[in-house]
Structures are given as structure tokens and as C-alpha cells.
VEXMIBA-980973 format. One record per residue (C-alpha): residue number from 1; residue in one letter; chain; y, x, z. Coordinates in pm, 1 decimal. Layout:
R   n res chain       py       px       pz
R NUM   A     A        Y        X        Z
...
REM end
This chain:
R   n res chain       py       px       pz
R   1   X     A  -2080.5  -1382.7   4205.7
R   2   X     A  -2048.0  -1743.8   4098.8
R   3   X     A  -1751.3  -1792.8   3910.6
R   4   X     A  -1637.2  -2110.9   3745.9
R   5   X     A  -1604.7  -2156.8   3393.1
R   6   X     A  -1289.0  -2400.4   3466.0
R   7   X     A  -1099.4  -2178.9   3642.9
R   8   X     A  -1154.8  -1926.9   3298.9
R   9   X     A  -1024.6  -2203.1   3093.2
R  10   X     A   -742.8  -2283.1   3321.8
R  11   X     A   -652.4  -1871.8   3328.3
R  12   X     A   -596.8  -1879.9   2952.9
R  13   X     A   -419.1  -2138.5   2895.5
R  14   X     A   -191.4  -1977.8   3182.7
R  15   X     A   -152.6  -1676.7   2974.3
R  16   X     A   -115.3  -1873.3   2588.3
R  17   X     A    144.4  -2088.1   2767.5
R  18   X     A    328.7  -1755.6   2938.5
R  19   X     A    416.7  -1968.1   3210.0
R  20   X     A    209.3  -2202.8   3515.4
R  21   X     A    416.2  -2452.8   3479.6
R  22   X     A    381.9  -2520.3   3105.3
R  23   X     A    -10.9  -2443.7   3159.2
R  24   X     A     -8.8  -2721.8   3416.9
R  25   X     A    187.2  -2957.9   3198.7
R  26   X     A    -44.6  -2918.3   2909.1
R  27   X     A   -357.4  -2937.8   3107.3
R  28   X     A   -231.3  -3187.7   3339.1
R  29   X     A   -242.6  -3034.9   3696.2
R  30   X     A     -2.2  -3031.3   3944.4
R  31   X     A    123.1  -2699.4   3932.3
R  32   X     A     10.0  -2571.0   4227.8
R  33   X     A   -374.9  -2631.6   4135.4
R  34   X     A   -294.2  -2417.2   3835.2
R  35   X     A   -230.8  -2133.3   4080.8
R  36   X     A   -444.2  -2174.4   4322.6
R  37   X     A   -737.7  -2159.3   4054.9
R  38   X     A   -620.8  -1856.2   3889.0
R  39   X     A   -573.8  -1718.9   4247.5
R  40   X     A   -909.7  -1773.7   4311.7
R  41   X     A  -1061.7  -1653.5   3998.6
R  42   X     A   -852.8  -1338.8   4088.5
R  43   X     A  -1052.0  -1338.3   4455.5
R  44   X     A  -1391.6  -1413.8   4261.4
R  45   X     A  -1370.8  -1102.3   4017.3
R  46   X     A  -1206.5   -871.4   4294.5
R  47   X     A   -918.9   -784.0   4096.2
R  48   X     A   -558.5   -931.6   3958.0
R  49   X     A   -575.6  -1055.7   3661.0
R  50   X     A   -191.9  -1139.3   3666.9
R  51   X     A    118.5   -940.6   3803.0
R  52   X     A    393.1  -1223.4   3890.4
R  53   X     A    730.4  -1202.9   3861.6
R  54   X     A   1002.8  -1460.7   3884.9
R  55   X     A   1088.7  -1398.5   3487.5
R  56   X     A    744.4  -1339.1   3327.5
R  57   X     A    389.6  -1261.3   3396.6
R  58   X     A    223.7   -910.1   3260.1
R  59   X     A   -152.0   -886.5   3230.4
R  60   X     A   -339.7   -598.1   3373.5
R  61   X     A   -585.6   -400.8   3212.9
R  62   X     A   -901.0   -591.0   3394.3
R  63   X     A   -659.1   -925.6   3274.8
R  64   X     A   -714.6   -845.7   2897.3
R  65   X     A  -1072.7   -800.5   2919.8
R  66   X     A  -1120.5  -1129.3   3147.7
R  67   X     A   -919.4  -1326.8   2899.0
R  68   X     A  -1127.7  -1231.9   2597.3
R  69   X     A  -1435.4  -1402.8   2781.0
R  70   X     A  -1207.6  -1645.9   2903.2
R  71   X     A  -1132.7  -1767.5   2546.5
R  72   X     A  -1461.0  -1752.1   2397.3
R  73   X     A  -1516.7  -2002.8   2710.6
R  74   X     A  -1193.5  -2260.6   2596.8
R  75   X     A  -1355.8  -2219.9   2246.2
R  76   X     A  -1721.1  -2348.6   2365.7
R  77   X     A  -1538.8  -2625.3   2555.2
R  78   X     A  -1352.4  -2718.8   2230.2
R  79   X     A  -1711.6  -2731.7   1992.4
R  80   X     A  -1846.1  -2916.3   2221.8
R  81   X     A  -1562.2  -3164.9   2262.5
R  82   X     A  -1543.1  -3200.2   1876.8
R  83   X     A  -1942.5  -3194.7   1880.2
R  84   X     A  -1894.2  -3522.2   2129.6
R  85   X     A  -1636.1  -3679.6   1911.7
R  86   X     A  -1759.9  -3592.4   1543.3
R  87   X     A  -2151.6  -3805.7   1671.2
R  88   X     A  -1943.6  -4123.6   1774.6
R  89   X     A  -1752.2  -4096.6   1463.9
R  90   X     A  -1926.6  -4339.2   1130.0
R  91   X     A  -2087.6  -4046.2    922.7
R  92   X     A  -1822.4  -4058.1    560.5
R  93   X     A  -1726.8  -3816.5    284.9
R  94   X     A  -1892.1  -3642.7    -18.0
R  95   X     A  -2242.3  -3521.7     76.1
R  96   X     A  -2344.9  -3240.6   -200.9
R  97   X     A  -2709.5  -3181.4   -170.4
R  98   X     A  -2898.3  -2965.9   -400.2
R  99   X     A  -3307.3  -2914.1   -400.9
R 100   X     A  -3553.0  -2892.4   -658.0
R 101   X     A  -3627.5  -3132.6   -970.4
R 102   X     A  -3984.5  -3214.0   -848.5
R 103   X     A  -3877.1  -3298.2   -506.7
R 104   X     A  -3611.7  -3509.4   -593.7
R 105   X     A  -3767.0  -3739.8   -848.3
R 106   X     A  -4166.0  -3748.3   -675.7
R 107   X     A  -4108.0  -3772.3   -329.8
R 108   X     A  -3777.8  -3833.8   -156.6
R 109   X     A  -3615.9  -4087.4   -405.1
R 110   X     A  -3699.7  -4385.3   -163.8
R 111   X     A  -3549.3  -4187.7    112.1
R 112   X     A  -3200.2  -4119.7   -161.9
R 113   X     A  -3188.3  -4471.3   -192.4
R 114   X     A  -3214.8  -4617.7    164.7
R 115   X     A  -3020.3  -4326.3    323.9
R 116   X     A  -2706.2  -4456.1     66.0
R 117   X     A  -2750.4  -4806.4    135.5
R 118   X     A  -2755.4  -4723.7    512.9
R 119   X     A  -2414.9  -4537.0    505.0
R 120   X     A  -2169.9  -4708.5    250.1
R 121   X     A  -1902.8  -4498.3    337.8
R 122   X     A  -2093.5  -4118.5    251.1
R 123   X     A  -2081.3  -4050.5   -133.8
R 124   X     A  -2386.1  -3861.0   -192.8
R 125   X     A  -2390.3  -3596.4   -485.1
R 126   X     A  -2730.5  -3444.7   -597.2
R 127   X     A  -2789.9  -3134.5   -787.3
R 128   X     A  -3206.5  -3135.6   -913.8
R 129   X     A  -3152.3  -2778.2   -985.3
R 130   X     A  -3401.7  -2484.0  -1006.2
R 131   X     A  -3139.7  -2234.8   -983.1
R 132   X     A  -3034.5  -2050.7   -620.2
R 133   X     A  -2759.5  -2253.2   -585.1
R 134   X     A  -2470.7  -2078.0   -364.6
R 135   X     A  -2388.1  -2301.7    -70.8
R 136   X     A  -2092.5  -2199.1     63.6
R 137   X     A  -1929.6  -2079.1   -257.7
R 138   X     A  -2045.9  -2375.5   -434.4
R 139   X     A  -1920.2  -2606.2   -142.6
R 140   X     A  -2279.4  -2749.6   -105.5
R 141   X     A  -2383.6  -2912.7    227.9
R 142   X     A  -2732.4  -2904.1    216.4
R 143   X     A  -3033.9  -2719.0    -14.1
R 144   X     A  -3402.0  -2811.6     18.6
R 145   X     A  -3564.3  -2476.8    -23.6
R 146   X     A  -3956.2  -2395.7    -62.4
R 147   X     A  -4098.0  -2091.3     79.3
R 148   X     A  -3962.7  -1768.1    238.7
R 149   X     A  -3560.2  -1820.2    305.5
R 150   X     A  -3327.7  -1474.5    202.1
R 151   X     A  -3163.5  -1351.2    530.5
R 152   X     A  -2813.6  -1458.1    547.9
R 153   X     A  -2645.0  -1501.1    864.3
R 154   X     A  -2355.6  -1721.3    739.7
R 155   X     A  -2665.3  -2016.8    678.5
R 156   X     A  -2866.1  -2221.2    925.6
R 157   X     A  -3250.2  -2361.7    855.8
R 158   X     A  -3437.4  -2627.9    971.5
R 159   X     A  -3822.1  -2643.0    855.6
R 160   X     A  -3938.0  -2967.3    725.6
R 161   X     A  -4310.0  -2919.0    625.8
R 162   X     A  -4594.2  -2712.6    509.2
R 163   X     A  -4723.3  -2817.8    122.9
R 164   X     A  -5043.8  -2706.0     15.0
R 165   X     A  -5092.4  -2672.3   -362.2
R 166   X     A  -5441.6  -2686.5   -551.8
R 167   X     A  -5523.5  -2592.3   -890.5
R 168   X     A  -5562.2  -2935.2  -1125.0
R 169   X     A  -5628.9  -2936.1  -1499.1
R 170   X     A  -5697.8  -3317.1  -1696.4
R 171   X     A  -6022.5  -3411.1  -1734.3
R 172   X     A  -6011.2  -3399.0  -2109.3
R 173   X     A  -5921.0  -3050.0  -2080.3
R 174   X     A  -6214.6  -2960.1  -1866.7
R 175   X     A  -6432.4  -3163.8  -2144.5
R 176   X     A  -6332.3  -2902.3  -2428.8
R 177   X     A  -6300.9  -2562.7  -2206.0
R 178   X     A  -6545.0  -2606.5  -1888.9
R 179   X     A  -6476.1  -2569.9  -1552.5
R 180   X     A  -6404.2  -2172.9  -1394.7
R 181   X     A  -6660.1  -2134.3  -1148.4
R 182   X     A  -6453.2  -1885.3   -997.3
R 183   X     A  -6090.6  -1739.7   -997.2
R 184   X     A  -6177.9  -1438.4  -1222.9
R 185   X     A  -6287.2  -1679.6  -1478.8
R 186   X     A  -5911.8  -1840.1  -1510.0
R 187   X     A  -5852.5  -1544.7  -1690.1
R 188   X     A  -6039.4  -1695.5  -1975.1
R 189   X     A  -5869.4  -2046.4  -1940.0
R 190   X     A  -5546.3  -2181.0  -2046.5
R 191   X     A  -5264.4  -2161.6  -1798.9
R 192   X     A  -4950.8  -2340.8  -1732.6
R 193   X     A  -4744.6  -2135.3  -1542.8
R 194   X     A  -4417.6  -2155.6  -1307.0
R 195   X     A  -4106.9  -1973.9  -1383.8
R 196   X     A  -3958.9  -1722.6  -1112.8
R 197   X     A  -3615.9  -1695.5  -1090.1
R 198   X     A  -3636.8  -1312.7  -1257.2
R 199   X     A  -3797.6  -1459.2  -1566.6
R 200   X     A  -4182.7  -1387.4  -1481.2
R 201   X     A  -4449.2  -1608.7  -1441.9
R 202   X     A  -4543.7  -1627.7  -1056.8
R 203   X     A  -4840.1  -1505.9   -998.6
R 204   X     A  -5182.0  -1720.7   -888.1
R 205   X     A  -5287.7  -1653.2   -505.8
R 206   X     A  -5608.7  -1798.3   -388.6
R 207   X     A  -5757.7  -1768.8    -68.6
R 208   X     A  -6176.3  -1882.0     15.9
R 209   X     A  -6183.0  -1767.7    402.1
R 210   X     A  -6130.7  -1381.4    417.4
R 211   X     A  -6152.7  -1357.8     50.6
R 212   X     A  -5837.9  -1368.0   -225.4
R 213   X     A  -5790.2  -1344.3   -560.4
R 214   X     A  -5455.4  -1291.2   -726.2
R 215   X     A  -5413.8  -1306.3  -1091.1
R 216   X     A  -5139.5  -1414.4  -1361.4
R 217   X     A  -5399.8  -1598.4  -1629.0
R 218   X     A  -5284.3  -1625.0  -1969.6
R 219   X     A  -5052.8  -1870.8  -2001.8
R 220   X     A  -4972.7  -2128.9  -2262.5
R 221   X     A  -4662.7  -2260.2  -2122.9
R 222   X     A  -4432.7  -2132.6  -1835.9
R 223   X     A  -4176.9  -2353.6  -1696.7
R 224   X     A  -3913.9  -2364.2  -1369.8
R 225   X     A  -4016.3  -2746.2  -1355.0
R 226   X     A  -4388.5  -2815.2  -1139.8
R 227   X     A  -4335.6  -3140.5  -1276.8
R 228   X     A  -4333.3  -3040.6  -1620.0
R 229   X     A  -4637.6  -2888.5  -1583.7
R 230   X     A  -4786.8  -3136.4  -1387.0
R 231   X     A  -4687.7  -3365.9  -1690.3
R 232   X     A  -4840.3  -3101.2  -1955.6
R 233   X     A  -5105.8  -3101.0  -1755.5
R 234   X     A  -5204.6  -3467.8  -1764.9
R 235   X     A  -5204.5  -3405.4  -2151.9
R 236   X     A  -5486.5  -3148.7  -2107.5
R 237   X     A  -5291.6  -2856.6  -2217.2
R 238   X     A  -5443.7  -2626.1  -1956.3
R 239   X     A  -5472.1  -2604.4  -1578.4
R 240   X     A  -5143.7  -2566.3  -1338.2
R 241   X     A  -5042.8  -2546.0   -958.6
R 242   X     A  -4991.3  -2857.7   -846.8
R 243   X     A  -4843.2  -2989.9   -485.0
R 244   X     A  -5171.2  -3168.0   -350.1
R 245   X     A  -4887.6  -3445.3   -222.7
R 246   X     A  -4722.1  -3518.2   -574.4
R 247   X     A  -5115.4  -3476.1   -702.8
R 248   X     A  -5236.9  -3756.3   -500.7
R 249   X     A  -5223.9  -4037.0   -689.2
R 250   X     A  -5338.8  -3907.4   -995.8
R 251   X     A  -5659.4  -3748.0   -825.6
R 252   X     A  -5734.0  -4113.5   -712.4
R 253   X     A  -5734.4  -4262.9  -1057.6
R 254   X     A  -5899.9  -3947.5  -1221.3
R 255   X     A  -5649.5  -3858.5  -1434.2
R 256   X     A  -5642.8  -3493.8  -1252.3
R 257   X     A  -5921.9  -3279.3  -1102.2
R 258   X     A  -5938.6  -3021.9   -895.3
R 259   X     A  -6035.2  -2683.8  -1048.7
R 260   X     A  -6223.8  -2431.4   -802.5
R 261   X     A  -6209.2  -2699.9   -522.6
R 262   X     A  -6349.1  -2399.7   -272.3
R 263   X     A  -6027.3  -2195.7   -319.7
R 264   X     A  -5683.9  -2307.9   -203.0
R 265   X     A  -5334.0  -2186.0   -221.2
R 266   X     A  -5121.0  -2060.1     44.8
R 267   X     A  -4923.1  -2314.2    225.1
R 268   X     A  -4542.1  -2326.3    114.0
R 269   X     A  -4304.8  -2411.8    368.8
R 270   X     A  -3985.8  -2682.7    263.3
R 271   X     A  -3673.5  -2621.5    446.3
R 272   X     A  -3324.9  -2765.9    510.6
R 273   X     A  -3053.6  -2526.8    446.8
R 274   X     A  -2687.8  -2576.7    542.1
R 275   X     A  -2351.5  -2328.3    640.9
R 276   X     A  -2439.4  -2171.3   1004.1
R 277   X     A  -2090.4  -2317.2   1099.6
R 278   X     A  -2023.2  -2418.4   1425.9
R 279   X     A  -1964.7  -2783.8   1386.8
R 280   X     A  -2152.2  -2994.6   1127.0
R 281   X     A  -1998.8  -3279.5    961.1
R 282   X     A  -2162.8  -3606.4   1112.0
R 283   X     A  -2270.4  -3668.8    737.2
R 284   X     A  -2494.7  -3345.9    690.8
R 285   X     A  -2639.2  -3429.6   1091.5
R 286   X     A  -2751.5  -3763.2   1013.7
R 287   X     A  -2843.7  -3641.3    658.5
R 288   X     A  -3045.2  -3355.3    784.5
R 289   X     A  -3202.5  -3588.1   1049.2
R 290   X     A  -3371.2  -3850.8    764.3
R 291   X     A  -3526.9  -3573.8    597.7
R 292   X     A  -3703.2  -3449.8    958.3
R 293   X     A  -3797.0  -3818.5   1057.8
R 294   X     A  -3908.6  -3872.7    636.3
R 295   X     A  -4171.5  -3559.6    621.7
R 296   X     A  -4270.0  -3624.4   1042.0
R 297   X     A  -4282.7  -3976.6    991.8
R 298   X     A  -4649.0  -4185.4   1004.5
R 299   X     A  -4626.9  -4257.2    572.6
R 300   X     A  -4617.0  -3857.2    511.8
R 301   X     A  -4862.0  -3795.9    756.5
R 302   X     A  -5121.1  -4038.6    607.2
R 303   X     A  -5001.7  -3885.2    272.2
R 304   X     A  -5145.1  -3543.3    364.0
R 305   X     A  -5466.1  -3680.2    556.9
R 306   X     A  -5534.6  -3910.9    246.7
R 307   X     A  -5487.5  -3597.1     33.5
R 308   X     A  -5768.0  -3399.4    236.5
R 309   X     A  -6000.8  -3725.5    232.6
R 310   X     A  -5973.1  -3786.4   -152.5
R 311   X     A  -6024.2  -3424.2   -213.7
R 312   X     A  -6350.3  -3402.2     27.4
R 313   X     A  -6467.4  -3736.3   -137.0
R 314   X     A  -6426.2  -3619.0   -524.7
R 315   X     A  -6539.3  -3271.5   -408.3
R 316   X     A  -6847.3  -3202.9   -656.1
R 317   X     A  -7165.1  -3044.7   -438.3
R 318   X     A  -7222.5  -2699.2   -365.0
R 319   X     A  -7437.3  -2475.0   -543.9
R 320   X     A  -7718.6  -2450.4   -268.3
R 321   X     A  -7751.4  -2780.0   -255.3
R 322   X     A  -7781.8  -2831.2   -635.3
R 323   X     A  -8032.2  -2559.3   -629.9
R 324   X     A  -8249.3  -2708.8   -355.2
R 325   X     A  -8235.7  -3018.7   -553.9
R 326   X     A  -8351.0  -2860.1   -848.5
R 327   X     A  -8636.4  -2658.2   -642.8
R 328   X     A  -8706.3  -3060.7   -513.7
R 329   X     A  -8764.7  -3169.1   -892.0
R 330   X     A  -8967.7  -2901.2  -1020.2
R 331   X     A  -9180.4  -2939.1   -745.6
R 332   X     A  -9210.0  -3310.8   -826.4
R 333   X     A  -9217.1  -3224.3  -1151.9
R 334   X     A  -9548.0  -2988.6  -1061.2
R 335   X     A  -9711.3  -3245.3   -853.5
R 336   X     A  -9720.5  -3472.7  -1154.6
R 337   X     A  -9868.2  -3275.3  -1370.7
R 338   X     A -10120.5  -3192.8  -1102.2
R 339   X     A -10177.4  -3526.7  -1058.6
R 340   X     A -10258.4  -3553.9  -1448.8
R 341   X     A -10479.7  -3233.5  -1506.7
R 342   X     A -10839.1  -3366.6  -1655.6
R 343   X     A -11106.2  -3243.2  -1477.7
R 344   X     A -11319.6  -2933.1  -1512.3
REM end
């Protein structure tokens, strides 16, 4: 069976308009193409659709189930219509776009700035907040979310990028309290700790290969701002989760170094968020689109290889290698003194 979808759309407009004639005046057919393609959708499916009389038309049985199909069809043609129309269209209108404080102010303010001076007539609106902002109730276009998203049919994601985080503390900090040679020992350190949404500190997960370590170490600030922290941190208040992107630059002057550079942190996943309608507003598409081209574009990219590189470079050595040193020296050490002995 090969039926065509035009012939579906020409059937219901048949039976909305009660008539063929008024079908083929609003869809612009002679009226005896209007009948002849309902006649041959009729032949196609093996049944009437249709019973004709000179006063009306009455739908069968098998005619009410075709039409249901046949108007999901006329609705598909419609989207994609409007779809067609709404890109040609100059992207205008409030844009309400909501995503978190540290975001916002350390990464994607260039791309804020240049996305309003490239589309005069969109009025962009930005909420920096921490809270779960509801989009559709809220009348919100777009949320950049980190992490795992809530099921909820009635939204639509698009992933952006992976972040990896690290584990920074000031270097005056690490002066006073040492450095944690491994995770268990953060539980003697000073922490400064995010804030979930329920009110509790987030706990610490740290992965080495196959092993992990999870802990909540005491904490002498908690906070739903990373950049807050960040900022504490500088101040050598304690040690903090940090974005290795937004850490970057501080890493390179040495204002921030990595604690327990062998462990890492799960990567965290950012995401664009926006209603699961059918058609979106040419202002969220071309909205959405900068952020995709932004975090795949070559100037991230080099952000997160440069990230890698700084950390391998500033990476202190490993243990072994400090103890074969130190097996190097004393043997040195030895062959000096050898060297020295007086004579029996």
C-alpha cells in the first residue's frame, strides 16, 4: 500500500468544509481533483471513507478512524509550514533566559554581549539564579542546567558540554594547613562547600581509575554560589570544587593549586533547556544555536586542552619518583663519604 499523504490532507479538509466544493475553494483545486483524490484514497485503503448524497456527506465508521490520521497529517504540514516561515522571519521579542550565577558572569558574558548587539530587535532578560526556576510557569525560554535533567515531558534538552571540576585551595592556605595526600585526609582540612537545593552540603566524589572516595569534609563555609567559593577560596579560607574552565587562569598565575592532582571529579554535563513545544520562537532557535557554536567552537576547545596542559605542567612529581631520587642522593651521599674514609 502506498498511499499519499496529500490525498489525507485533501480528505479532511473535505470533511471540516462538509462540502467538495468549499474544500476545493479553500485549497484551490478544481473541484473535480478534490474528488477524484478522495476517490482514490477510498480505492487505496479498500474501503469508503465517504457516503455521498446530493444534500450532505456522512462518514463511515473506517471514515472516522482515517480522518484522525488524516489530521494529525494537515497538522505536520502546518508545523512545518510555520517552521519554514518562523526561520525566514528576523529573530524579535523578549528572550527570558535563566542559568546559574557562575556561568553567567565567568564564561558566557562575551557571548551576552555580542549575541544582543547581533539582534537589536530581541530584548534579552537574564535571571543568574541558583534556584530551579519553573519554565513554563515562569514563562522562561531557556535554562542552562548542570548535571542530570528531572524527567519532564512538557521540556526539550540540548547538551552543550562536559565540565570537569578539580579540587583548588590558595597557596597561602596550603602554607598554614599542608597539602592532603589523599582524599581521607580532607577530612582534616577546611572545606568550602556547595549548597544543594534541599539545604545540604553536596557531597565530595573523587575518582583515581577504579578507585573513589566520597566524603562531605568539614566545612567552613557552604554556599549555592561556585563563584563565591572560588572567591573565598583565593583568600585561603579552605579548599573548594572548582570548574577546571573558570580555574584556568588563576592556576596560570598561581594564585590557585590543585589539591590531590591524582584524583578528579566526575564530569558534569551543561544543558540547554526550553518548552518541548512544537514550534520554537526564531529567538530561542538562534539563541539556543550561539550557545552550541560558543562551547563547540575552536576558543572553548583550546580552553579545555590548555586546562589539561597547565594542569600536567604544574603537576608536582609522583611519589616513586621522589623516592628514587632520594635512593639517588643517599647513594651519592654514601659514595662521598666513601670517598673520604682515612685509611686503615
Amino acid at each position: 500500500m502506498d498511499l499519499e499523504p496529500n490525498d489525507l490532507v485533501v480528505y479532511a479538509r473535505v470533511v471540516d468544509e462538509g462540502s467538495f466544493s468549499r474544500a476545493a475553494e479553500r485549497l484551490s483545486l478544481p473541484k473535480s481533483t478534490v474528488s477524484r483524490r478522495v476517490a482514490a484514497l477510498e480505492a487505496e485503503l479498500g474501503e469508503r471513507l465517504l457516503l455521498r448524497t446530493t444534500r450532505k456527506l456522512t462518514l463511515t465508521d473506517f471514515g472516522h478512524a482515517v480522518l484522525e490520521h488524516a489530521r494529525h497529517v494537515v497538522e505536520d504540514v502546518t508545523a512545518a509550514a510555520s517552521l519554514a516561515h518562523n526561520r525566514q522571519i528576523e529573530p524579535s521579542g523578549r528572550l527570558r533566559v535563566t542559568m546559574p550565577g557562575d556561568m553567567g558572569n565567568l564564561l558566557l558574558a562575551p557571548l551576552l554581549a555580542e549575541f544582543v548587539l547581533k539582534y537589536p530587535a530581541i530584548t534579552l532578560e537574564v535571571d543568574l539564579s541558583a534556584r530551579f526556576v519553573d519554565l513554563i510557569g515562569e514563562n522562561f525560554d531557556v535554562a542552562i542546567r548542570m548535571g542530570d535533567l528531572r524527567d519532564d515531558a512538557s521540556l526539550a534538552a540540548r547538551h552543550l558540554a562536559a565540565f570537569t571540576g578539580s579540587l583548588y585551595a590558595a597557596p597561602a592556605y596550603i602554607a598554614r594547613h599542608g597539602t592532603p595526600s589523599e582524599p581521607e585526609a580532607l577530612m582534616e582540612h577546611d572545606a568550602l562547600r556547595i549548597l544543594s537545593r534541599a539545604g545540604d552540603a553536596i557531597p565530595w566524589t573523587l575518582k583515581r581509575g577504579e578507585e573513589r572516595w566520597e566524603g562531605i569534609p568539614p566545612g567552613r563555609a557552604t554556599a549555592n554560589s561556585p563563584e563565591l567559593l572560588m572567591r573565598m577560596a583565593l583568600k585561603g579560607t579552605g579548599i573548594t570544587v572548582v570548574n577546571d574552565h573558570f580555574a584556568l587562569p588563576y592556576l596560570q598565575r598561581g594564585d590557585l593549586v590543585q589539591v590531590l592532582p591524582d584524583w578528579h571529579l566526575p564530569p558534569v554535563s551543561a544543558w540547554a533547556v526550553f518548552p518541548g513545544r512544537r514550534l520554537m520562537p526564531a529567538r530561542t532557535r538562534v539563541f539556543i544555536d550561539a550557545l552550541v557554536e560558543e562551547f563547540s567552537g575552536p576558543e572553548c576547545q583550546a580552553i579545555a586542552a590548555n586546562v589539561q596542559k597547565t594542569k600536567a605542567q604544574l603537576r608536582p612529581p609522583r611519589p616513586a619518583t621522589a623516592a628514587v631520587n632520594l635512593r639517588e642522593q643517599t647513594s651519592k651521599l654514601r659514595t662521598h663519604s666513601s670517598s673520604r674514609r682515612p685509611p686503615r
